[in-house]
N, C-alpha and C positions, 0 to 999 in steps of 0.2 A: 651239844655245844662242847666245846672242847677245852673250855674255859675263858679267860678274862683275856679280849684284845688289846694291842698296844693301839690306838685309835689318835692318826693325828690327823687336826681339823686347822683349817685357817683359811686365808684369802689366798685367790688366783697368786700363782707366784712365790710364795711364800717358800717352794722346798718340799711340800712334805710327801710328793713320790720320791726324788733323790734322797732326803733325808730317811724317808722310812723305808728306802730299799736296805741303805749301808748300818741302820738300826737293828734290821731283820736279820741280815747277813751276822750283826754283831751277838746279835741273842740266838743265832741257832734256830730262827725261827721262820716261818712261808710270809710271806709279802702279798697284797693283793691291794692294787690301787681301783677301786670303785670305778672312777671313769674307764678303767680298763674293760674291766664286766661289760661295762652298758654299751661299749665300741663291740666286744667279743661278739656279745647279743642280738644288738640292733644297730649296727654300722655305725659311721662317725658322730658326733656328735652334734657339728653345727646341723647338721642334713636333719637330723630330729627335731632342732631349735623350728628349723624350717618350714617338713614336712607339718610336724605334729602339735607343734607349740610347746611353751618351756612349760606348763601345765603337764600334758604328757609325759615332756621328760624324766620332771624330778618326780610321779611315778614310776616309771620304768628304774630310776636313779635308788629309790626307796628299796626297791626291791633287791638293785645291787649291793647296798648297802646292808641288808638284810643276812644275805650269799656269803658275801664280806664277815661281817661279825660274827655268824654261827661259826665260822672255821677258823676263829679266836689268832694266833701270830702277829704280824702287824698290818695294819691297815690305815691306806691314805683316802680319805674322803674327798669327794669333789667340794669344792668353796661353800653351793650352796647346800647343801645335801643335809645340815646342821638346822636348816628351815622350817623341815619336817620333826611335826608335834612327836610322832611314832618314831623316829632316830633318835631324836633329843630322849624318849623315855628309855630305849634299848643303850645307849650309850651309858646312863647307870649302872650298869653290870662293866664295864669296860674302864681301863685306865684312858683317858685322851690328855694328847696331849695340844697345845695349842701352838704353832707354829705362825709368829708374827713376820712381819717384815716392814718397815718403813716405805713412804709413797718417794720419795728421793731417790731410791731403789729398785722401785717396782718398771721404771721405765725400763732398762735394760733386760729385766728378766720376760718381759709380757711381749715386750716389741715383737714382731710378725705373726704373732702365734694368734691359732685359728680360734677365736674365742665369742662365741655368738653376746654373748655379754657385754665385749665391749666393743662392740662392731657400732657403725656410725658415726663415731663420734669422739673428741681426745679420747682416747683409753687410757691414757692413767686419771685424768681428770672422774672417767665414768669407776674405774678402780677406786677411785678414793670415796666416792658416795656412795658404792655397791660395800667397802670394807665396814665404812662409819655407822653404816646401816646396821651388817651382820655380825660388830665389834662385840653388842650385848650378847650375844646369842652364845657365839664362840667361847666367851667369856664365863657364860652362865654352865656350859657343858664341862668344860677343861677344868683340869686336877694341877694343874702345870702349866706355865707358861713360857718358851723360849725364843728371842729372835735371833733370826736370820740374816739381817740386815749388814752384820759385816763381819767379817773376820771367816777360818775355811768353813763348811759343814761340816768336815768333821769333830770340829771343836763342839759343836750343837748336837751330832752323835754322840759323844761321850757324853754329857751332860746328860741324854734323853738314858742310856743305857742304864748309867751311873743310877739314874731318875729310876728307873725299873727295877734294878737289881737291891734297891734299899727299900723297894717298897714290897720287895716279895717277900711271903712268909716264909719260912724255912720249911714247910711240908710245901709249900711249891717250887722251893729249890731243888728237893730230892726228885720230884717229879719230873723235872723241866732237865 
């Protein structure tokens, strides 16, 4: 391991591949968004929801996440990925951050996007019982809290940076 990830977790929507790209970029540091691995790996993602059921996935998902955190930088999780007993204990060694967003909000950001989750049925409606649900969870991991809900991302970069750079010890400053 290559030391402690920036780790941000949250609901569908919420930012944290954009925010944790321009975070990565900001510290100097590799970026790897989890759902990306598990596309890299095993094709898209609905086709897996699919093929193999969401069982399967957030295996295959555990694994990316695994991939993900041994190569420390920053890393964005997929929504549920935080579900799993064995993430929640690996993210102890990790800073995470928790990337909110408001459901008033979440309509513009979710709208067309290919998301087996909220397939059927309202999706922000299915959004908001899927967040309410994984609110504890998120909450119980996260060192930090910041939403997204209004104003640019970058104002949520500086904060998340800001957030990192006071929380380093000075022998990981000389390091890094």
């Amino acid at each position: 391991m290559t030391g402690p990830a920036i780790v941000l977790v949250g609901p569908m929507g919420a930012g944290k591949t954009s925010v944790g790209r321009r975070v990565a970029r900001a510290l100097e540091r590799g970026f790897v968004d989890t759902d990306k691995l598990v596309v890299r790996d095993h094709g898209p993602i609905p086709e897996l929801f699919v093929t193999h059921g969401e069982a399967r996935f957030r295996a295959i998902e555990r694994d990316a996440v695994r991939e993900a955190l041994a190569g420390g930088g920053v890393v964005a999780l997929g929504g549920g990925a935080v579900l799993d007993d064995a993430t929640r204990d690996d993210l102890r060694a990790h800073r995470v951050v928790l990337l909110t967003v408001s459901p008033h909000v979440i309509a513009s950001r979710i709208g067309g996007d290919d998301r087996p989750l909220l397939a059927g049925e309202d999706p922000v409606e299915r959004w908001t019982r899927i967040y309410a649900a994984r609110r504890p969870v998120y909450e119980e991991v996260a060192d930090v809290t910041f939403d997204t809900s209004s104003g640019p991302l970058s104002a949520v970069v500086t904060k998340i940076v800001d957030w990192v750079q006071a929380e380093t010890t000075p022998t990981e400053r000389t390091l890094s």
